[in-house]
C-alpha positions, 0 to 999 in steps of 0.5 A: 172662193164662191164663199169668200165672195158672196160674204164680201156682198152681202158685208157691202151690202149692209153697209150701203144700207146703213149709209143713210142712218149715218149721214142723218147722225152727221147732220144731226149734230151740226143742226143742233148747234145751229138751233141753240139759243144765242145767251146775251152778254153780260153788261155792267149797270152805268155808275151812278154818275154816269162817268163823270166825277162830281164837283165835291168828290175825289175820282181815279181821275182827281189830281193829288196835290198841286203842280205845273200848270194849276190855276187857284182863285181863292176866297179868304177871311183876311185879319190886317194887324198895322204894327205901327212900330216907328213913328215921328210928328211934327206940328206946325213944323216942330217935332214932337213927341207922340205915336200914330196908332191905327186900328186893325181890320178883318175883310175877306180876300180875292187871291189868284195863284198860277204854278209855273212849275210844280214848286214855284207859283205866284200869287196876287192878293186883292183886297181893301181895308178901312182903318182909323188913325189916331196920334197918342201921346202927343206931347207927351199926353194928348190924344187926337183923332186923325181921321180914317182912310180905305187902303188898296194894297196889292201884293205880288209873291212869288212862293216855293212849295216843298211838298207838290202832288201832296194833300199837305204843301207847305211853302215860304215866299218874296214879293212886294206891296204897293198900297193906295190909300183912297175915301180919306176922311179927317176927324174934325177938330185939330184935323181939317184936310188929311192926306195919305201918300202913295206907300209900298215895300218888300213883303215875305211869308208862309203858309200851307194847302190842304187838299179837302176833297176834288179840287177843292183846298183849304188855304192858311197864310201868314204874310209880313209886309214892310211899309210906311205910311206919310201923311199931312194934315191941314194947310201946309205951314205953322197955323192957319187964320183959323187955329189948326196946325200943320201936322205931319207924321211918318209910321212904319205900318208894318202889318203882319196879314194873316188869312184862311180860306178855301180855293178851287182849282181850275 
C-alpha cells in the first residue's frame, strides 16, 4: 500500500515537471502561424484597352446584326440612271414627234436608317443631282439642247429586313419620292427660259447590310422610283417677236438609283 502511494507521487510529480515543456509546444505552434509571411494575390495585367472596345473592333460587348432601336447614318456613292421611258413634245402648241433624253449621274448620298423593330425600319435619302436635257428626234431628226437642272429628290422607304442580329440582312422596301428641281439653266439658242415642275412618285427597292467590323456596315441598294418630269421652255403661246417657240414636254424619268456605301451605328 505504502508502495502503491509514493509511485502514484513520484508519477505526479514527473507530470507537474513536464507541464512547462508542454504548454511552451502549445504556444509554439500558434506563433508560428501568426509570424508567417502574408503571399499577395494574384492580379491579372489590365487589357490593352483598358475595358473599353475600340471603334474599329468586334468585343463580347458588340451587337451582332441590326434590330429594334438601332439608329444608322450612312455615306453612300450614288449612280442615278433616268430611263427616260415615255415622252411627248409640243412646239408652238402642235405635238411632234421626238424624245427627251437626260443624261445620268454619279453624287455621294447622305441616308439616316431608324428600326422600329427588329424587321422593320425607315430610311430617308438626302442627295442632289445635276443632269442634262436634251430632245432627239425632233421631228423626226433634229436635236436640240434643253438646258440642264439640279434635282433634290427626297425619298422615304420603309424596309423589311429578313435576317435581324445576322452579319448579312437582306431587306426589300415601299415609299415615295418628292423631287424638286432648282439652279434651272436653258441652253440658248431654241431655248430662252426653261422651267421644271414640282414632280414625285411611288418608289420600291432592295438591297443588303453586312456587318464588317463593330458597328460599322457595309450598305448596297438598289432603289426604282416612278416619276415624271413636265417642263416648258420659253414664252407661253406659238412663237414669240424673236422666233423661239413655245415648247413643252413630258417624260417619265423613271430612274432606277443604285448605291453602295458604309454606315455607322449609333
Amino acid at each position: 500500500m505504502k508502495l502503491t502511494r509514493s509511485l502514484a507521487f513520484q508519477l505526479a510529480a514527473g507530470m507537474a515537471m513536464l507541464a512547462p515543456i508542454t504548454g511552451y509546444a502549445q504556444t509554439a505552434t500558434p506563433s508560428a502561424y501568426v509570424n508567417a509571411p502574408v503571399v499577395a494575390p494574384v492580379v491579372a495585367p489590365p487589357s490593352a484597352h483598358g475595358g473599353h472596345c475600340g471603334l474599329f473592333e468586334t468585343c463580347a460587348s458588340t451587337k451582332i446584326g441590326l434590330g429594334k432601336g438601332d439608329f444608322l447614318i450612312r455615306l453612300s456613292a450614288l449612280g442615278v440612271m433616268p430611263e427616260d421611258r415615255d415622252s411627248k413634245l409640243w412646239v408652238a402648241g402642235a405635238a411632234v414627234p421626238g424624245r427627251i433624253k437626260t443624261t445620268r449621274q454619279v453624287m455621294p448620298e447622305l441616308t439616316f436608317e431608324y428600326f422600329f423593330t427588329d424587321n422593320l425600319s425607315v430610311d430617308l435619302i438626302a442627295a442632289s443631282t445635276r443632269h442634262e436635257v436634251a430632245a432627239e428626234d425632233v421631228g423626226g431628226s433634229a436635236h436640240v439642247d434643253v438646258g440642264s437642272a439640279w434635282v433634290l429628290p427626297p425619298t422615304v422607304t420603309f424596309a423589311w429586313h429578313f435576317r435581324p442580329h445576322k452579319r448579312f440582312n437582306p431587306y426589300v422596301g415601299v415609299g415615295g419620292t418628292m423631287a424638286w428641281f432648282h439652279n434651272v439653266s436653258p441652253a440658248g439658242g431654241l431655248v430662252q427660259k426653261l422651267n421644271v415642275g414640282f414632280t414625285g412618285g411611288p418608289s420600291v427597292n432592295a438591297g443588303f447590310d453586312y456587318q464588317l467590323v463593330g458597328n460599322w456596315f457595309f450598305n448596297f441598294d438598289v432603289k426604282q422610283m416612278f416619276m415624271r418630269m413636265h417642263a416648258w421652255a420659253n414664252d407661253r403661246g406659238g412663237v414669240d417677236g424673236a422666233g423661239h417657240p413655245f415648247i413643252r414636254a413630258h417624260d417619265s424619268l423613271d430612274p432606277t438609283v443604285v448605291g453602295a456605301g458604309i454606315e455607322y451605328r449609333f
